[in-house]
N, C-alpha and C positions, 0 to 999 in steps of 0.2 A: 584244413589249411593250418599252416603252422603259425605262431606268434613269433620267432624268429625273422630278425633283422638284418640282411647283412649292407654293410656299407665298406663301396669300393674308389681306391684311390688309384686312377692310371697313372702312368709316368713314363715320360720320356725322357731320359738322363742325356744331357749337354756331352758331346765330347769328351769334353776336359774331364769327366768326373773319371772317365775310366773305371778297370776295374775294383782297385784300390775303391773309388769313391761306390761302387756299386756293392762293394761288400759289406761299409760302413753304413750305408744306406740299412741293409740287410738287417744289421746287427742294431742300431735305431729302433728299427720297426718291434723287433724281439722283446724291447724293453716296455711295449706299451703292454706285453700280455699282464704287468700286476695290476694294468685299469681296470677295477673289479667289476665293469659290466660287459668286458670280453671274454666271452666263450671261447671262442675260437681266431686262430692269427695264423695268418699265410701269406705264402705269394705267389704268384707264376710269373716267372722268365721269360719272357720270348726264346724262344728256339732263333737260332742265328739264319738258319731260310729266312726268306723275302715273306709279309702279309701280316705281320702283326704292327699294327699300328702304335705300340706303346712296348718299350722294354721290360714294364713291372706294370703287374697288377696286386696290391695287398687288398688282402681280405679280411675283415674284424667282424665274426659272427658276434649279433648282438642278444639279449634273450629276449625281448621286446622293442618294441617303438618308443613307449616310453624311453627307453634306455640311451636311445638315440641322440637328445639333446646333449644327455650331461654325458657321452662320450665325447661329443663335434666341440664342446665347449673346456673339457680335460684340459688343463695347465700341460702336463706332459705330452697330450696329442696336438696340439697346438703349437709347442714346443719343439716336436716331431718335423710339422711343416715346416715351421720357420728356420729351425738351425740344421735340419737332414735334409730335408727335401729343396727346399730354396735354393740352397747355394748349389744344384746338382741337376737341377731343371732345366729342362727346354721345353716340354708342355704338360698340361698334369688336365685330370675331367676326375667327376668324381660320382657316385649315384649309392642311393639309398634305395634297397628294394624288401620288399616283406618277401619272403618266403612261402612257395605253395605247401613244400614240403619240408620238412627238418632236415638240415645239413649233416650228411653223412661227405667227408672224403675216403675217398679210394682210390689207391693209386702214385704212382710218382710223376705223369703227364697231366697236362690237363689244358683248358682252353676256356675263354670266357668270353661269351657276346653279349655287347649291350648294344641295345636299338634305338635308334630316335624316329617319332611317327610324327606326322602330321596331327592338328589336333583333336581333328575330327574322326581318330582313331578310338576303336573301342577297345576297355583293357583284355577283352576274347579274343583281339586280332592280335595284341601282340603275344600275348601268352602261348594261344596257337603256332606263331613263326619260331618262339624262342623252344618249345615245345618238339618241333618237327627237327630243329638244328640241332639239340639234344640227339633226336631218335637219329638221327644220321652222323652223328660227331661218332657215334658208335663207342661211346667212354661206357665205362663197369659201373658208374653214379654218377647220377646229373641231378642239378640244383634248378629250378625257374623263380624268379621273384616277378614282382612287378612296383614302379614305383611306389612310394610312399607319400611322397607329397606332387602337388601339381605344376608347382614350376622346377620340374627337375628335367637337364639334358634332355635323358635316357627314361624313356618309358618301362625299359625292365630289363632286366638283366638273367642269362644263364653261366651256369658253368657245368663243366663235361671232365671227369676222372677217369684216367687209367692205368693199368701197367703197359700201354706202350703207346706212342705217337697216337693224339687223337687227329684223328682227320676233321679239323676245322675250315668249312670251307664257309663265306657269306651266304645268308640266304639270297635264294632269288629273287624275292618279294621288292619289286624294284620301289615301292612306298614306302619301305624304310632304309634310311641310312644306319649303317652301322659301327661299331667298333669292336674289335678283333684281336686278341692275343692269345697265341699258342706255345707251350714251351714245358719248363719242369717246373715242380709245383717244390715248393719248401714249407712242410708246416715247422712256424716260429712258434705256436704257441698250443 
């Protein structure tokens, strides 16, 4: 199992931001890579087809848990929220997940599911679903976490690379609801 953290920010961008405001978004995000507990900074797009439920998903590979506080509590990422992302919003979720395995990306596609379970969910069932979604997303490197703490949304999260359209579809698994973004991946950092 990996010590690697990654923690994800959804986002649904308001109308009005357009593109103009989705590039600025972008280029915000870029600026968090000198927070020296960020490994790694990304994002994925939605692809303009219909089923992703958020426009952006960023990604800020952590090196640990520990490391997790004092990034969510970072003047500049905080900063980030309140003057890029707020005035640009129409809805935002967010989840913190350890990593099974060390975050390799591949690719210029890619697609991210997070799950929410009932409570009486064990973390082999979700691991199992986000596991199987991977094996079928058919990306070149996939990522599985699972929560970090216990009151969080999303009991765990994957993400799926490729060089071409992954095929992101929901699992079947009618006990967990999910959330779903597929599109082109931008690494910022």
């Amino acid at each position: 199992m990996s010590l690697q953290v990654l923690h994800l920010d959804f986002i649904s961008l308001s109308p009005i931001a357009g593109p103009d405001g989705r590039k600025q978004l972008l280029e915000a995000a870029a600026q968090l890579s000198v927070l020296p507990q960020v490994q790694s900074l990304g994002a994925i797009e939605a692809d303009a087809e219909p089923g992703s439920d958020f426009d952006i998903v960023f990604y800020f590979l952590l090196p640990e848990f520990s490391a997790l506080e004092t990034f969510g509590t970072d003047s500049r990422y905080a900063g980030f929220l309140q003057r890029a992302v707020a005035p640009r919003l129409k809805a935002f979720a967010g989840a913190d997940v350890r990593l099974e395995d060390d975050f390799a990306l591949s690719g210029t596609e890619a697609a991210c599911l997070a799950l929410m379970a009932p409570e009486e969910t064990y973390d082999w069932e979700v691991r199992e679903a986000l596991q199987g979604w991977c094996d079928s997303a058919a990306g070149s490197s996939s990522v599985v976490g699972l929560a970090v703490g216990e009151k969080q949304m999303y009991r765990g999260a994957a993400l799926a690379f490729g060089a071409a359209r992954i095929a992101a579809e929901r699992p079947e698994a009618s006990r967990f609801r999910s959330t779903l973004i597929a599109g082109t991946v931008r690494t910022l950092a």
